[in-house]
C-alpha positions as a printed NumPy array, in Angstrom:
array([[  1.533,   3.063,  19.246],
       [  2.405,   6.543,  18.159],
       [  0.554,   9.322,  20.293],
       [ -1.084,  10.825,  17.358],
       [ -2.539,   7.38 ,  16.275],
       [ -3.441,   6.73 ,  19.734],
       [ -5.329,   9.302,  20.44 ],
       [ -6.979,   8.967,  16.674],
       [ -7.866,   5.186,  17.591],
       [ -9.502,   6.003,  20.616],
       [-11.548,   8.63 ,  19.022],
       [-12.218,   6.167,  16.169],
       [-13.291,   3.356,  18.662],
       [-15.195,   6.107,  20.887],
       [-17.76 ,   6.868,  17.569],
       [-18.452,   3.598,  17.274],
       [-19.385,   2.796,  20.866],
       [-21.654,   5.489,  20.604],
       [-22.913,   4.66 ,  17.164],
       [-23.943,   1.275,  18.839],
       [-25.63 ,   2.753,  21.789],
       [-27.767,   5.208,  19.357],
       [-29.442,   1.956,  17.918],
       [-29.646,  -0.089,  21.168],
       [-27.05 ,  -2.782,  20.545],
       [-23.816,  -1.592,  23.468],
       [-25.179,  -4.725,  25.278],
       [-24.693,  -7.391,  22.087],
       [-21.484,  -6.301,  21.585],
       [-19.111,  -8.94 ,  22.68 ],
       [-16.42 ,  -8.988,  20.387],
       [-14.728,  -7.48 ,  17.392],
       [-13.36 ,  -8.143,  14.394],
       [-10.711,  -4.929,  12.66 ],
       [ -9.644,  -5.797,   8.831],
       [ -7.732,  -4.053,   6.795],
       [ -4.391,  -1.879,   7.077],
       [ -5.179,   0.096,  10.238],
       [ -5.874,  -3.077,  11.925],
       [ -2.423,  -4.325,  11.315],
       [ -0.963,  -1.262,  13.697],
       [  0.933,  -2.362,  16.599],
       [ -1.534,  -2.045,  19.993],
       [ -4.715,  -0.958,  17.495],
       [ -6.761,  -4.425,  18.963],
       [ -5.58 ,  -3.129,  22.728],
       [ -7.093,  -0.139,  21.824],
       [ -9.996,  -1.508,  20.827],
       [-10.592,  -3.907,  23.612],
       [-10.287,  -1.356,  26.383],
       [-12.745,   1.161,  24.416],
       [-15.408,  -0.996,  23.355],
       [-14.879,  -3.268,  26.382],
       [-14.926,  -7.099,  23.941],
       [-12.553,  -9.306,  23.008],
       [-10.893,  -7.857,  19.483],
       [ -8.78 ,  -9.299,  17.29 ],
       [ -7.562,  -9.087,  13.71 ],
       [ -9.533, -10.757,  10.76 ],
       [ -8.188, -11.97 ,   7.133],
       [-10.821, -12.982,   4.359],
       [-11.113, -16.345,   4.24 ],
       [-13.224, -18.782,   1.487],
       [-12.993, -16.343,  -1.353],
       [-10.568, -18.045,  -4.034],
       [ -8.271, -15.701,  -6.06 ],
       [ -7.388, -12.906,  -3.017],
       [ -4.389, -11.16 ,  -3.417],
       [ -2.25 , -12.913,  -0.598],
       [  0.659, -11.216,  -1.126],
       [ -0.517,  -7.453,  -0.743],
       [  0.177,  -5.678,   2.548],
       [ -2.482,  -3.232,   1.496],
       [ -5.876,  -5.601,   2.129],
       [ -9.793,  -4.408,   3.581],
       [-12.168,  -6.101,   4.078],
       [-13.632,  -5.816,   0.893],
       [-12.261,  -6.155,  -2.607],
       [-10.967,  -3.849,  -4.549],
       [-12.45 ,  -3.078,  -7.672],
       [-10.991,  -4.874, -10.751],
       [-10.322,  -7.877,  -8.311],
       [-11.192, -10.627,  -9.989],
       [-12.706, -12.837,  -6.511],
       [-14.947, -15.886,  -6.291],
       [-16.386, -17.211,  -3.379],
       [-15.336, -21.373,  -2.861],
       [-17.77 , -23.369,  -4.307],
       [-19.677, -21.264,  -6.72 ],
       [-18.673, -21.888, -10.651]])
């Protein structure tokens, strides 16, 4: 992974590990899920597992019909004008 982005990642990753310890939950912690386009960077779940020491790896959105499949460009959430609907519901 690029320096730069490295360094960016751990700083990223850092936050959040602190973000978890200000409301008590460093000890729950025991794995993690990245989405989107940052996820997709070569070494970003290494990263991410030696930081937050947990298992990480990379998540796709899964049960909601009509997701753009195709796009490179996905989050975790859709995109406005997006027309998604969850499996099962009419």
């Amino acid at each position: 992974m690029n320096t730069i982005l490295e360094a960016r990642a751990v700083e990223l990753f850092e936050y959040v590990e602190k973000e978890l310890e200000r409301i008590g939950m460093e000890e729950v912690l025991v794995a993690a899920v990245l989405t989107g386009g940052g996820a997709r960077l070569s070494g970003m779940c290494d990263v991410a597992d030696t930081v937050l020491s947990c298992q990480t790896r990379i998540g796709l959105p899964v049960g909601i019909l009509d997701w753009p499949r195709t796009s490179k460009r996905r989050s975790g959430i859709p995109r406005p004008g997006w027309p998604c609907t969850r499996r099962g519901s009419s």
